[in-house]
N, C-alpha and C positions, 0 to 999 in steps of 0.2 A: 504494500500500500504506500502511498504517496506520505513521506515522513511529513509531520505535523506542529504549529507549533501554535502554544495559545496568548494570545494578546489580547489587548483592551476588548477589541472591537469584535473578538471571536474566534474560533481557529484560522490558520493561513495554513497551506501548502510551500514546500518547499521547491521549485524547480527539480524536475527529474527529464532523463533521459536518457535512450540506453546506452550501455555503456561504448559498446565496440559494434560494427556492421556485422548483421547476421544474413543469409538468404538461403532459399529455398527453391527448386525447383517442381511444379505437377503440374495437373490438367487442370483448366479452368470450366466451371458448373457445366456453362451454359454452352459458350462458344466451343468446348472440346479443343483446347486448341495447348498448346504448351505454354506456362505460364511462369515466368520468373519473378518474385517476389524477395526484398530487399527492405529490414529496418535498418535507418540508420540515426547517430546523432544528431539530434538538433540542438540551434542556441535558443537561451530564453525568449519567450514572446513569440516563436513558433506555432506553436499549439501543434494540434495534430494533421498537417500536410502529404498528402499523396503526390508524389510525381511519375506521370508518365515519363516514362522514360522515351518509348516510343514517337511519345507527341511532344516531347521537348516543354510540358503542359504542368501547372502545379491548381489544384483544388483544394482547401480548406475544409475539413471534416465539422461540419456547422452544419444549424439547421436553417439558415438560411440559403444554403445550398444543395441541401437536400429535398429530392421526392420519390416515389414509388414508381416501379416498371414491372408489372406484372407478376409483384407480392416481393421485389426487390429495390433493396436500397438503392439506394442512384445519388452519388455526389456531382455537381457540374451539369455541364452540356456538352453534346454533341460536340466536335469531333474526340474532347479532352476529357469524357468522362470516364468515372472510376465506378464501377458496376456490385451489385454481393458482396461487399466489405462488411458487411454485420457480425459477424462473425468474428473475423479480425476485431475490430472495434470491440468487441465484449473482454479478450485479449490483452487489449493499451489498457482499457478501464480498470480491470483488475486488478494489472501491473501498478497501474498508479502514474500512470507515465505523464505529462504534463504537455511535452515539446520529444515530437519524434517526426524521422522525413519516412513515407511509405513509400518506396521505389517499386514501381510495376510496369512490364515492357509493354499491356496490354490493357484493353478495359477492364479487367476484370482478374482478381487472386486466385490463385491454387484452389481447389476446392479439398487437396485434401481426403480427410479421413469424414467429408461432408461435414463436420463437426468445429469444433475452435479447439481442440486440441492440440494441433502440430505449432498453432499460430503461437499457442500457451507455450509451448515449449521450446518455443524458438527463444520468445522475448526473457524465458527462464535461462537461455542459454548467453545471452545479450548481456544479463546484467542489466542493474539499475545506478547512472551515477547519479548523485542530488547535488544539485547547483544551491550555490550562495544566494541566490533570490529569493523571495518569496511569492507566492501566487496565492490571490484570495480563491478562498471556499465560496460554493455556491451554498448559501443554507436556507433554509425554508423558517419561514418568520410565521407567517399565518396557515393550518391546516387548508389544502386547495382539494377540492374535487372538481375533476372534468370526467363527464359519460355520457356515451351514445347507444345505440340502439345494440350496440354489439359488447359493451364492455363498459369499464369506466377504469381510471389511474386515480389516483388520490396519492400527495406527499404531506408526510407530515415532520414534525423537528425531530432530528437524529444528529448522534454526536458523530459517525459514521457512516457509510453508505449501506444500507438492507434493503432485499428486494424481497418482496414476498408476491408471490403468482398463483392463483386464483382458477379454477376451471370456471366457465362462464355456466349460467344455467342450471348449476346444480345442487344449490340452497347451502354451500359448506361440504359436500360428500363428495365432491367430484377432487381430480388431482390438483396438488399443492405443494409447494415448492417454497421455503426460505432459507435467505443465506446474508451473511456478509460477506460483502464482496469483497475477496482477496481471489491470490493468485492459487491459494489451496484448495479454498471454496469452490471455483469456479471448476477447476480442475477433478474435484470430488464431485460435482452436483450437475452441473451443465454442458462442458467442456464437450462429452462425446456425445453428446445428443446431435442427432444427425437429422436431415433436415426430410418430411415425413414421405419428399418422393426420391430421397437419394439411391441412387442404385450401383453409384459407385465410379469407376472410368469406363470411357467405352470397349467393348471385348480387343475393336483394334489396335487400344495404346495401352493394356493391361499388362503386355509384356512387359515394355519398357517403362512404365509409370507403377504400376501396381492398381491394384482397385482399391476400394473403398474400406477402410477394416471394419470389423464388426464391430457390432456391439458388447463396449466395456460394460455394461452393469445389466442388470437382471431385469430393466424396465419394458413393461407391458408397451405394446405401439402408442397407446395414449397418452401414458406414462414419459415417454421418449417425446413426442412431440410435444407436448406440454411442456418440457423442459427445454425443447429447441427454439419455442416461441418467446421462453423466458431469456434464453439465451442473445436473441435476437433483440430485447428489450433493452437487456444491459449494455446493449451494443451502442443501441439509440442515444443511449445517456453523455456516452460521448460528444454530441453534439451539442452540447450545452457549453461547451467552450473552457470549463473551469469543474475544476476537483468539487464533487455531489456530494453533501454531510446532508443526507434524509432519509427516512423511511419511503419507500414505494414500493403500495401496494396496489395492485394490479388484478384487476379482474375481466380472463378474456384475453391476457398478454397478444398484441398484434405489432406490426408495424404500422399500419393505417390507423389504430389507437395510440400507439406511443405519439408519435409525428404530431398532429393536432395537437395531442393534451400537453406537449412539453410548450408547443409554442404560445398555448394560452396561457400557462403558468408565466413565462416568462413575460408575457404582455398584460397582465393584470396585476395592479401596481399594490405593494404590498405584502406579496407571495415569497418572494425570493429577494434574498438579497447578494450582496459580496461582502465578505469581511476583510481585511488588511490589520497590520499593527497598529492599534491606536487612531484608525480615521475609519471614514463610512468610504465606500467606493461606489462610483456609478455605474450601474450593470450595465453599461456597454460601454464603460471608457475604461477598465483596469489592464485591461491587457489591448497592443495594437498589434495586430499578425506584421510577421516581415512582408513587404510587398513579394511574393510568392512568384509573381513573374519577372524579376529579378532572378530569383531562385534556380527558377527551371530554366535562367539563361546563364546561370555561371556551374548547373548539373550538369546543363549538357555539353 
């Protein structure tokens, strides 16, 4: 988790970042296509940046650049967007990670064991170094509920980040899911939850790729999906721009739920705040991203 420290105004994060370049190579979900994937350090005030590598192209893991493509995440636009990062993103969150560059040659990451597992283990192999700066906490001030016909999110004050996930419709009896989110938790509870149409690489790159591995834990198909949706939640959270101290609980865990309910939290004035040492901060002036397309022109 993101080391922590407490001052006047509330807890602050410490700058993190991994320590050293890690990469991987597999098939990616959707395109089938070989997919090179690459964390690397960033400096403060980064946040969490993807570069194409391909498109010489940097996008900002925010939800102001985020939407949905056919029950996937989608950073950017056309021709420079970054495609099913959710997963990853559940991964950085974990870690605690604050400012990291995601190097991808292609739209779209490794898929992997369909899971966030390899991604956990990458960033486990990375290393976490902590910078001398500080980063405000996003903390929740006032209980917020947002719900729709399919679900509802609600945060409430936590000194921590906890998720707890909810089956929709089923009065308390249906599957359920809580954790603090660390690199352990995640790793124990969500990590190999696969995603509920994975079937793995296609038979023609199975040679040289490998398929899909199975199922780490004993969970029922509902059971498993329930936890990839939760999985997928914690991904979202990411885009919040700033280290999450709250309870969220989730009922229905979607993408198409998270996306909405995070952005009305953060536009209903009240809900969320940031904290710093000893001053209040304005929730969209504490941190300013590097200009990103800079970036992608001294990456490439």
């Amino acid at each position: 988790m993101t080391p922590a420290f407490r001052g006047c105004g509330g807890d602050v994060a410490r700058q993190t970042t991994v320590r050293k370049v890690v990469e991987a190579v597999g098939i990616s979900r959707v395109y089938q296509m070989p997919s090179r994937l690459r964390f690397r350090p960033a400096p403060p005030g980064t946040g969490i940046a993807f570069h194409r590598a391909d498109r010489n192209a940097c996008v900002a893991a925010s939800l102001d650049r985020a939407s949905l493509s056919e029950g996937r995440l989608v950073l950017g636009r056309s021709p420079g967007q970054v495609e099913g990062v959710e997963h990853l993103l559940a991964a950085v969150v974990a870690q605690g990670l604050t400012d990291v560059f995601v190097e991808l040659d292609g739209p779209e990451p490794p898929a992997f064991d369909g899971g966030a597992s390899t991604f956990a283990e990458m960033l486990w192999e990375a290393g976490v170094a902590t910078g001398r700066r500080f980063v405000p906490t996003l903390q929740v001030r006032a209980p917020f509920r947002w719900e729709c016909e399919h679900g509802a999110v609600e945060l409430r004050p936590a000194g921590s980040l906890v998720v707890e996930a909810r089956e929709a419709g089923h009065d308390g009896n249906g599957q359920r899911v809580r954790l603090h989110v660390t690199p352990r938790s995640l790793t124990a509870e969500l990590a190999a939850a696969r995603c509920p149409a994975w079937t793995g690489a296609s038979r023609a790159r199975e040679a040289l790729f490998g398929s899909g591995a199975p199922a780490r834990r004993s969970w029922s198909p509902a059971g498993e999906a329930h936890r990839h949706h939760t999985l997928e939640l914690v991904g979202c959270l990411a885009l919040l721009g700033h280290p999450l101290q709250a309870e969220v609980v989730v009922t229905g865990p979607a993408l198409d739920l998270a996306l909405p309910a995070l952005r009305s939290a953060l536009a209903q004035t009240g809900v969320l705040d940031l904290t710093a040492p000893g001053r209040p901060v304005p929730l969209w002036g504490a941190r300013r991203l590097l200009d990103l397309d800079g970036v992608a022109a001294g990456m490439g």
